[in-house]
C-alpha positions, 0 to 999 in steps of 0.5 A, a space after each residue: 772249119 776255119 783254118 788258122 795255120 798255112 799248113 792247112 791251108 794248104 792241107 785243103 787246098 791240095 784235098 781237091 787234087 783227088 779230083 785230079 784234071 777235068 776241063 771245062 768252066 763250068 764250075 769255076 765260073 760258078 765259084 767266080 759268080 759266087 765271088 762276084 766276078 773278081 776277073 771282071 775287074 782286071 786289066 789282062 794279059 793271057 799267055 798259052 803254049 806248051 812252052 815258055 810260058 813262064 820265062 815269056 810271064 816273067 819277061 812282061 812282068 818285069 818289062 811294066 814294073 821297070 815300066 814303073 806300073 805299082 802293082 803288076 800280078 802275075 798267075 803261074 804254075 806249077 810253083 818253084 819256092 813256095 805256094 804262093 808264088 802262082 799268085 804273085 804281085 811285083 814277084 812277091 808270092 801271096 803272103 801266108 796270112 792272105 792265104 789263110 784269109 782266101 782260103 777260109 773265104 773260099 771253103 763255104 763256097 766251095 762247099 756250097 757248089 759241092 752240093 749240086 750234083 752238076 758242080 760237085 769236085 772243084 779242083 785244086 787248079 779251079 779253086 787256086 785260079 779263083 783265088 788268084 783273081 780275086 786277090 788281085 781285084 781286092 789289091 787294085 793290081 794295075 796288070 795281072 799277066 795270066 798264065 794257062 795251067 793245061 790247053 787253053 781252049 777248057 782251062 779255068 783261066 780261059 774265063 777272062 777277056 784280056 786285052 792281048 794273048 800270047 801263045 808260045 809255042 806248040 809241041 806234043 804235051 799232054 796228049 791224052 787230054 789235047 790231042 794227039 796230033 799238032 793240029 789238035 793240040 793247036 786248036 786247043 791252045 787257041 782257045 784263048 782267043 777272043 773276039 777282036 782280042 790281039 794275039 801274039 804267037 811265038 816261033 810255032 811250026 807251019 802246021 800249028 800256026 795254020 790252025 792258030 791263023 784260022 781261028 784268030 780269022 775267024 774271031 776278027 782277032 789281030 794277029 801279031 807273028 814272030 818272024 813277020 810282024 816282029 823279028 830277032 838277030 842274035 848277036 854276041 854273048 847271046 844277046 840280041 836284036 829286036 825289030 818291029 815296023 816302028 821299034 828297032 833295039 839293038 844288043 838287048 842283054 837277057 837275064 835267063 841263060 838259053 837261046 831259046 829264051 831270046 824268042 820268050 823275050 822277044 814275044 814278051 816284048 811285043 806282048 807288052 808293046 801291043 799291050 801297051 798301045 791298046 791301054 795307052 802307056 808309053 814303053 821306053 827303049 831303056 823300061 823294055 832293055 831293064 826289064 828283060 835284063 832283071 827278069 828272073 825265072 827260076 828252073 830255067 838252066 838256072 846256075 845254083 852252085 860252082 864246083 862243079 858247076 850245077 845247073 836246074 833246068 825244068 825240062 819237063 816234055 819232049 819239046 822243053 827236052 829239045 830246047 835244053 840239048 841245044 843249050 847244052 851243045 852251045 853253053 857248055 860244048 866239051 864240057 864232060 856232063 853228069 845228068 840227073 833225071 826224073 819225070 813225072 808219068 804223065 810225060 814221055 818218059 822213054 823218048 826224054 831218056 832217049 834223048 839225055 843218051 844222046 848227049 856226048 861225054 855224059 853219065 844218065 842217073 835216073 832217079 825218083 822223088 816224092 809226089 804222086 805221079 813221079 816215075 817208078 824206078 822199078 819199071 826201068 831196070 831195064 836201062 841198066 844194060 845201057 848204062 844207066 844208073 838208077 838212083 833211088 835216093 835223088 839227095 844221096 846221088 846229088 850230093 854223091 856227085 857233087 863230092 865226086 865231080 871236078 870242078 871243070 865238070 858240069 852236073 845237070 838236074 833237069 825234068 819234072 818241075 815238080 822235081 825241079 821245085 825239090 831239088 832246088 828247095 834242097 841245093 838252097 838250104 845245103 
């Protein structure tokens, strides 16, 4: 059936989530073949972690197109604004009509691997990625910075060979498809590595960074760590300083709000150094300083209103939830703080409401929101002995609390991304 309108497109595309998550390459190498290899075109780089991934995305996309690069591709999700986003070039999502077109082009492929019983069930995520790579080849993109959906080691990304790869960081995610330890969520991400491929790590503990080490050893692979091989010295106003062998910058200004997001900046700016030299372009002090400070990054303690002050922040795991509450006690110390939350059930729902009550002079609202894997607000009644709110409607708490708050106040949306996405679509048109 050819499609001929966005919605189903995307209607199509989102019929192969009842395939739901299954690792391996198999099948989109079998799409990608049928496509004739459209990866094979592309200059790369490719970035893992259970982290900043996306700020670390947005730092070197920006870094190169100040760098005065024509076309610089990025691969991300999940989307924030619109579906097209994941697919962007020069951070303009993929425009409805080229949607449309991939989208028909893909259907028959798809189709034809559905028949083999060893193919059968793309999922959404392997169809998105093969789609991806293949508008990128057909624009001519000069860079295409790839984002891992889940793991690294069976993500349909890991077809690529780049020229560098990037981890972030490692923290207890998705633990019943990565693993239940650090160490084997570790082994997971550093599937990305290649032969004789440069990798780039951020600040990751001791016992993950070993098995990182090992398997970078063992693929003769470059390794380039932060704190050893490029380093950072926060100054004032959280700007920063960043130092390698031979770069020296002094007081960079970043874009995206957080001390976190000076260490996403930092392996950003090595990425696109180590980048740089493997392609033969020259990065100048000012490209590196505009780019990190025009980047943007959406959900990312993201102010969206005033009065009170609003603030998204796609906190989505138990490490992002770590990240968060040490911005809070130092962007928003004494403020009183009303925080709204949802997660998705995939998540350490309990431990992330754990940590939200432990933020002083704070109101919790837990809350719900539309998509197949949000919380059940049914199976925690029980929070209401310990002064939690449960919110069945997250718009009619939303805009109850911005009626309600003072202007000195602070009113947080944080959790799911997926929610994040909503929430922020919402506050936007409102």
């Amino acid at each position: 059936m050819t499609v001929t309108r966005i919605d189903e497109a995307l209607e199509w595309i989102h019929s192969r989530l009842k395939f739901n998550i299954r690792p391996g390459l198999a099948r989109v190498k079998a799409l990608l073949a049928l496509l004739e290899n459209p990866e094979r075109e592309l200059s790369m780089i490719h970035i893992a972690g259970t982290n900043g991934k996306g700020s670390t995305v947005a730092f070197v996309r920006s870094i190169f197109m100040q760098a005065g690069l024509k076309k610089v591709a990025s691969f991300t999700s999940p989307f924030i604004e619109s579906f097209g986003e994941r697919m962007s070039i020069n951070a303009q999502p993929m425009p409805d009509d080229k949607l449309i077109y991939y989208v028909n082009l893909l259907q028959p492929l798809v189709e034809k691997l559905d028949a083999d019983e060893h193919l059968t069930g793309i999922t959404e995520f392997e169809i998105i990625t093969a789609m991806g790579f293949k508008y990128f080849a057909d624009e001519k993109v000069d860079l295409a910075v790839i984002e891992v959906g889940l793991g690294g080691l069976l993500d349909s990304t890991n077809v690529i060979v780049p020229v560098v790869s990037g981890i972030t960081t490692i923290g207890l995610d998705h633990v019943d498809i990565l693993g239940h330890t650090l160490e084997e969520i570790a082994a997971q991400k550093a599937g990305i590595i290649k032969p004789g491929i440069p990798v780039v790590t951020g600040n990751i503990i001791p016992e993950a960074l070993r098995v990182i080490l090992d398997v970078a050893g063992k693929n003769v692979a470059r390794l380039y760590q932060f704190g050893l091989d490029y380093q950072t010295e926060i100054e004032e106003n959280e700007c920063f300083d960043f130092s390698t062998r031979q770069n020296h910058i002094k007081k960079i200004e970043k874009s995206l709000l957080g001390l976190h997001q000076v260490e996403n900046a930092a392996m950003a700016i090595e990425l696109a150094l180590v980048y740089a030299e493997k392609v033969g372009i020259s990065l100048s002090e000012q490209q590196i300083r505009s780019g990190i400070k025009q980047a943007f990054w959406p959900a990312r303690m993201e102010k969206l209103a005033e009065n009170p002050l609003t603030v998204l922040d796609g906190a989505h795991n138990v490490h992002a939830m770590e990240r968060m509450l040490q911005n809070l006690k130092t962007e928003f110390a004494g403020k009183k703080i009303t925080i709204i939350f949802s997660a998705i059930t995939t998540k350490d729902i309990t431990q992330m409401i754990k940590m939200l009550q432990t933020v002083e002079n704070s109101r919790l609202i837990l809350t719900t929101f539309d998509y197949p894997k949000a919380l059940n607000l049914a199976d925690f009644r029980y929070l209401e002995a310990e002064d939690v709110e449960l919110a069945p409607s997250w718009q009619l708490a939303l805009v109850r609390m911005r009626k309600m708050l003072n202007e000195d106040e602070l009113l947080l949306i944080t959790g799911s991304l997926y929610f994040s996405s909503q929430v922020r679509d919402f506050l936007l048109k409102n």
